[in-house]
N, C-alpha and C positions, 0 to 999 in steps of 0.2 A: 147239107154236106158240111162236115165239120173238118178242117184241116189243121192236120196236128206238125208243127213246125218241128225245123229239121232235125232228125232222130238216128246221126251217129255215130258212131263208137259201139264196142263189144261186139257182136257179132254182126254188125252194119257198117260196113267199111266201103270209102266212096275211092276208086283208084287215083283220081287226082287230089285227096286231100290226107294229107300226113298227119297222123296223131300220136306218133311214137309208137315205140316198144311198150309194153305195160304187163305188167305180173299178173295181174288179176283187171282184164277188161271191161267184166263186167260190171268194174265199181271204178271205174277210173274215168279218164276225161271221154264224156258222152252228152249229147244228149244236153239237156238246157244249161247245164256243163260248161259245155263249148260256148254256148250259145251267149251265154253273160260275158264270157271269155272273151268272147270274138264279137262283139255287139254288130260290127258289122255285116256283119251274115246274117242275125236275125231282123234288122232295119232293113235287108235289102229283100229279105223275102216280106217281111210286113209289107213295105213297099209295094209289092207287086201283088196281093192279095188285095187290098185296098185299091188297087187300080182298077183289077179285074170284078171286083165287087159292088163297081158304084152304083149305086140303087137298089141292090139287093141287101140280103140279109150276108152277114159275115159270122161265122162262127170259126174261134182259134184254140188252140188248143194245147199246150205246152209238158214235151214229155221229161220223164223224171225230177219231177221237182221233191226235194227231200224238205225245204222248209218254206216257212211263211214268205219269209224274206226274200225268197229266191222268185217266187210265185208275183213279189208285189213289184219286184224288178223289172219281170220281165213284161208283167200285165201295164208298168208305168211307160217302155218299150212301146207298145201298141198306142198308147196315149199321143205319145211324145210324134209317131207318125201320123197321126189322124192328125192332129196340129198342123205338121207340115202341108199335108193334102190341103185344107182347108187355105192355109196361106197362099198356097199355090192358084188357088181356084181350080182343083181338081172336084169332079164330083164326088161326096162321102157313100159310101155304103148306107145304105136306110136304117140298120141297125147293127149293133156289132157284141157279140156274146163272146166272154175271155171264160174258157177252162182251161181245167187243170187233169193229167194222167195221176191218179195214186198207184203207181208202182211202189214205193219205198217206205217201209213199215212203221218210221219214224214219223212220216206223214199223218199216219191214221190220229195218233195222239195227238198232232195238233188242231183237229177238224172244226173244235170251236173258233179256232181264229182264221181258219181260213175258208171254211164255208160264207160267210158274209160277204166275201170278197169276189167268189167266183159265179159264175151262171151256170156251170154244170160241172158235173166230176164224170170222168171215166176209171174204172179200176182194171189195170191192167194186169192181166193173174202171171201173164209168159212171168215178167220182172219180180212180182209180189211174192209169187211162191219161190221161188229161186232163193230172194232174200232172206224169209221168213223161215225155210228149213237148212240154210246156209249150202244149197246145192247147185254147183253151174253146169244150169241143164246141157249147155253144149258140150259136159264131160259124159262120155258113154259110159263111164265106168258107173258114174253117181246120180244120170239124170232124169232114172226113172224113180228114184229114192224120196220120193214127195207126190201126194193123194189130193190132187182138186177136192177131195169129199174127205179128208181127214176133219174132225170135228174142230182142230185148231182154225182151220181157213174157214170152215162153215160159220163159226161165234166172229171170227174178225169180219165174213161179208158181210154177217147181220147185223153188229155195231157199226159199220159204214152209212149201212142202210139208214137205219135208225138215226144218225146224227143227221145225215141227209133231211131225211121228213121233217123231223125238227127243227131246221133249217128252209125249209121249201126246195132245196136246190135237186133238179133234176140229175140222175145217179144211174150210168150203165156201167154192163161188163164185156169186156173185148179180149182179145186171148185164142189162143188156139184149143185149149182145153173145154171151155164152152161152146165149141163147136161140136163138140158130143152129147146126141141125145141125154144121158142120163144127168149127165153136169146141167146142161144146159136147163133140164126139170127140172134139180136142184136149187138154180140160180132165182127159179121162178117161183118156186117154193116161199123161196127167202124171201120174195116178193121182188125182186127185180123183174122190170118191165121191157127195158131194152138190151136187147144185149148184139155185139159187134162179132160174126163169126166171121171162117176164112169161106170165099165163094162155093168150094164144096161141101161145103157141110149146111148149106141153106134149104137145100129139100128135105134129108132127114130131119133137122130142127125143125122147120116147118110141117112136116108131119107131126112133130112128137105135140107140138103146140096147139095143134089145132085140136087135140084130143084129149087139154087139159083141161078140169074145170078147177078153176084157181084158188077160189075158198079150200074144195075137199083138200086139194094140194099144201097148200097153205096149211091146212091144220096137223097135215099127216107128217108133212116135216117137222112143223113144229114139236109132236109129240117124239117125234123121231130121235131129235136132238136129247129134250130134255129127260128125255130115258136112259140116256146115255149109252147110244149101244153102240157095239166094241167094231163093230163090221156095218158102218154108213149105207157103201156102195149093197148090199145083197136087203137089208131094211129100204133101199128107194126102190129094188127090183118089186120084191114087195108089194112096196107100194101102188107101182106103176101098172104091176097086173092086176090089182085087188079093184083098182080105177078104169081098169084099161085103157090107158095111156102107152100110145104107140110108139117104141122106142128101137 
């Protein structure tokens, strides 16, 4: 179980906690944001995670972080608690894993320095795609105006991927868009291994999965891409009937 501390702002709004008026929410104070902002808040939930954790494994995880810096703050946060515990004669957690959310695209190009630092990454597509085509998907007007299988987001999950390996650091995808069979193939294509769907969409993904075999997948996207073809989504249909992968 991996618990990703507290996440919000923009469209996650808690009725006892006031974050102001804001123009544009979905880039305004959120999210680990707050969370440096207000140290308080995220000490008192470390806190209680480390309590509830003692002898087990802990796994944390910290959403929108856009730079290095912010990332070493708040993983020094988790430190600076386990200290306390320990002074206390509280019992510690048996072992304790700090990630990181990539949601924010300025993240992706720092992956050299901040890979070394974390134990997993999660890429969060709701936030990434939003960012990356400059569209806020909570606008009906604009928020279907961006393609999970546009070949821009397909080259960014596979330089993720890729720094990842290079790095050893284990690398999922969560999202609601991944919750769709063909994405979902997609994702595993590119060679992602775990991926975080919403609770209804775990039978169809688990159908489509059980019916992949990952090499042929693997190579057909691969060609897929560097073919450059203009229309992604109808090249994976494609694909998936040529494999027969159950989508």
């Amino acid at each position: 179980m991996t618990f990703r501390t507290l996440d919000i702002g923009g469209d996650k709004v808690l009725p006892y906690m006031r974050v102001g008026q804001e123009e544009n929410p979905a880039m305004g104070w959120r999210a680990i944001r707050i969370a440096l902002d207000r140290p308080g808040l995220l000490r008192l939930q470390l806190r209680a995670l480390i309590g509830a954790s003692a002898g087990r494994s802990l796994r944390v995880m910290f959403p929108l972080v856009a730079t290095v810096a912010e990332f070493q703050a708040a993983r020094e946060t988790v430190f600076r608690e386990l200290d306390r515990a320990k002074r206390v004669g509280q019992e510690l957690p048996r072992e304790v894993k700090i990630g990181t959310m990539l949601e924010v695209p300025a993240l992706v190009w720092q992956l050299d320095s901040l890979l070394p630092l974390v134990d997993f990454l999660s890429i969060g597509t709701n936030d990434l795609l939003q960012f990356l085509f400059a569209v806020d998907r909570g606008n009906a007007r604009v928020g279907q105006r961006y393609d999970f299988l546009d070949i821009s987001v397909l080259n960014i999950l596979r330089f993720i991927r890729e720094k990842c390996v290079a790095h050893s650091v284990p690398v999922s995808i969560c999202g609601e868009l991944v919750g769709q069979p063909l994405e979902a193939m997609v994702a595993i294509g590119l060679g992602f291994k775990e991926l975080s769907v919403p609770a209804p969409s775990i039978g169809p993904v688990k159908r489509m999965v059980r019916s992949v075999n990952h090499a042929r997948l693997s190579h057909a996207v691969a060609q897929l891409i560097a073919n450059g073809a203009t229309d992604i989504r109808q090249g994976l249909r494609a694909i998936a009937q040529a494999q027969g992968i159950k989508l």
